[in-house]
N, C-alpha and C positions, 0 to 999 in steps of 0.2 A: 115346600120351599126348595128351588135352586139351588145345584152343588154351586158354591161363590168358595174358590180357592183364594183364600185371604190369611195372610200372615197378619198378625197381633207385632204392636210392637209396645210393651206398658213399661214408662218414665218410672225413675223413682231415682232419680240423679243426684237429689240434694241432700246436702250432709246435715241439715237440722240442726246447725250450731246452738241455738233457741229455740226452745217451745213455749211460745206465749210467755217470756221472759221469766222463765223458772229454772233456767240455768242447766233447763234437764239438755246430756250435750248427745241422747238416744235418738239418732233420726227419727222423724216423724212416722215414715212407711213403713217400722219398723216396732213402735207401740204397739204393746196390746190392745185389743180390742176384744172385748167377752172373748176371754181368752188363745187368741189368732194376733199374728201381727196383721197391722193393717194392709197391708199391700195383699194379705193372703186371699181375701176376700175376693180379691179382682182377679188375681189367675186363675182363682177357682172358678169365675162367673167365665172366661175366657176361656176356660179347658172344658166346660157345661156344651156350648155353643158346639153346633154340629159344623158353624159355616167357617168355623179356626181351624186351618190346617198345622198350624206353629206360631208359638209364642217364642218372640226376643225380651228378655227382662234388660231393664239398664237401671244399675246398682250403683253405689260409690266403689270404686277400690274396695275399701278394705269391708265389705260388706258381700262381695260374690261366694266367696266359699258358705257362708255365713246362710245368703238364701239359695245355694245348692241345696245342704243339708238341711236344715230346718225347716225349709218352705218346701222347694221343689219334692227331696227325698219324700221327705217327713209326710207330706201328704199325698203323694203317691200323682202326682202331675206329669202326664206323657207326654205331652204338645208341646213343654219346654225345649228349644233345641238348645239355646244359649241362654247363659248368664254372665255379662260382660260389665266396664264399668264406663259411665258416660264421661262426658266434657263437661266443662264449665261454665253452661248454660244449657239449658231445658232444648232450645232447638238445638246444638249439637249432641246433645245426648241422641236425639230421635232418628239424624243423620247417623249416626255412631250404628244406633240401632237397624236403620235400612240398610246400611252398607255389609252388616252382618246377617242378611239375610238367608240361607241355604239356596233358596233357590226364588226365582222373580214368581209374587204369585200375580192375580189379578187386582186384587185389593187387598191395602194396608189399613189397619185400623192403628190408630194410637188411641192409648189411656195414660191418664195419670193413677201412678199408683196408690194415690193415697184421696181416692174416690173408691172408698170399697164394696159401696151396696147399690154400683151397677149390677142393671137386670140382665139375666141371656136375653130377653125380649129384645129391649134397647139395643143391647150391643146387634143383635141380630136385624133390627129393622134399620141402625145408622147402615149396619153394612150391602142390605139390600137395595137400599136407597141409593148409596153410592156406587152400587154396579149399574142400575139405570142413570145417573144423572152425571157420574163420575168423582162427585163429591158430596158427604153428606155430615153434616156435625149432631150432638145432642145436644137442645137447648130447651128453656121452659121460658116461657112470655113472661113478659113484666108484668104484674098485680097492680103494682104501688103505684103513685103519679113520680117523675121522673123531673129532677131538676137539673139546668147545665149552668154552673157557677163561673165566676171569675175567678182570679184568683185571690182575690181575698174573699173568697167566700159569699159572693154577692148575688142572687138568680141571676143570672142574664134572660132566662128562659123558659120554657116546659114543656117537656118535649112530649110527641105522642108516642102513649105507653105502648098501643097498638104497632107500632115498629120497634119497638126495644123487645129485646131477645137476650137474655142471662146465658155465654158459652158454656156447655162442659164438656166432657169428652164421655165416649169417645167419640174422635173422628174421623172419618174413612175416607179414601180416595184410592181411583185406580192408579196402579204402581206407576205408571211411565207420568200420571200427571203430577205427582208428591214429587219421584225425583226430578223432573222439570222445575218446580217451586223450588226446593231445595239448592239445585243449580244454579236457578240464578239470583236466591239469595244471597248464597256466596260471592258470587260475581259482583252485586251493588253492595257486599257487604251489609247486608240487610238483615237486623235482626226483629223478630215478631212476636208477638204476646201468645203466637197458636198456626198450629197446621193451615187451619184456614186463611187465616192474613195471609199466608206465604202464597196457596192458591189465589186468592184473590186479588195478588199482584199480577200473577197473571193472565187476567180479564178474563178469568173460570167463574161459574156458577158452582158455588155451593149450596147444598138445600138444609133446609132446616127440619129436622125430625125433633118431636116434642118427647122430652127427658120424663124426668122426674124430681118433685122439691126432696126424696130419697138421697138423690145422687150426689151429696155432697162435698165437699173438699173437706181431708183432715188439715186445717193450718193453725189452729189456735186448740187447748184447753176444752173451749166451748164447745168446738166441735166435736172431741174427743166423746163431748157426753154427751151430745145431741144421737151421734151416732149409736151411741149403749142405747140409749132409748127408742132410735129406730130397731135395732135389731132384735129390743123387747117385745115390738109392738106387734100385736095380728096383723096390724093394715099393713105392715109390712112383709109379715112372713106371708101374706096370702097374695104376695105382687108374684105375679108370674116370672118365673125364671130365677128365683130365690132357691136353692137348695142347699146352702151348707150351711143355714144360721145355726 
């Protein structure tokens, strides 16, 4: 595999006011998980990767010394340069995070941190992907049949499953084409649901590299214990690029 000088930059911006309405007020990227916080899992899979030259973490405020010591230190993570604290919203946090860059590399990957049983594989082939094509996301195809409602709940439609694609991260793109997105986000004032929309305004090709149903989001309870159960399972410990379950 190609040396791909790529900076990491992995979100984890949100304060978690609520977890699945239990009032717990413990950020979410910051739960345990078979005993790790969750966010831990993903700088480990990012400091695993031969093609991460540095990782940017973006924290809340009062959470940076917090995953110095406990996360960074604690596990012994080199590739961290920074640990800073985002804006108030997921795309400012990311901008937060590129502007704190050390030095410009080739390609930017973002993660969310609280997807934590991304593989080095994944991360390694979105960001391969993205040094040929300029941009590249993880996604896994839709299963289900796909309905598009009104708003009161009504089909209008049914859409082909065969072009519906489920985002997750991470997502890669060569450095000058994310800050370009990023720029002139700000300029229209334009806020996005992901890295990619922002590319995609400006009439970039992103590719789609196939994830994993693994890669999940921690946002609800449920999740919390879907993910105990992936990290129990053989078919997961035996997914390549898994080493710190």
């Amino acid at each position: 595999m190609a040396d791909i000088n790529t900076a990491a930059i992995i979100t984890a911006g949100g304060l978690g006011k609520r977890f699945d309405g239990t009032g717990d007020t413990l950020p979410k990227q910051f739960i345990p998980l078979s005993g790790k916080p969750v966010i831990a899992y993903s700088i480990l899979s990012f400091e695993s990767s031969k093609l991460i030259n540095e990782i940017v973490i973006v924290v809340p405020e009062n959470w940076v010394e917090y995953t110095k010591t406990e996360i960074v230190d604690k596990f012994d993570i080199k590739k961290v340069s920074k640990v800073i604290s985002g804006g108030d919203e997921r795309q400012d946090s990311v901008e937060i995070g590129l502007r704190s860059l050390s030095k410009i590399p080739s390609i930017v990957a973002v993660h969310d941190g609280v997807r934590p049983l991304v593989t080095v594989q994944t991360i390694d082939e979105v960001i391969t992907q993205a040094e040929k094509t300029g941009g590249a996301i993880a996604a896994i195809p839709a299963t289900d049949t796909i309905k598009k409602s009104d708003p009161e709940h009504i089909i209008e439609n049914t859409l082909r499953r065969e072009d519906i694609w489920f985002a997750q991260t991470p997502q890669a793109f060569r450095y000058e084409i994310l800050k370009e997105a990023f720029e002139k986000a700000s300029e229209d004032s334009y806020l996005g649901t992901d890295e990619a929309e922002l590319v995609e305004r400006l009439g970039k090709e992103v590719k789609l590299v196939k994830g994993s149903k693994y890669n999940i989001k921690i946002t609800t309870q449920e999740d919390l214990e879907l993910g105990e159960i992936f990290l129990a399972s053989s078919l997961h410990r035996n997914k390549k690029g898994i080493n710190h379950v």
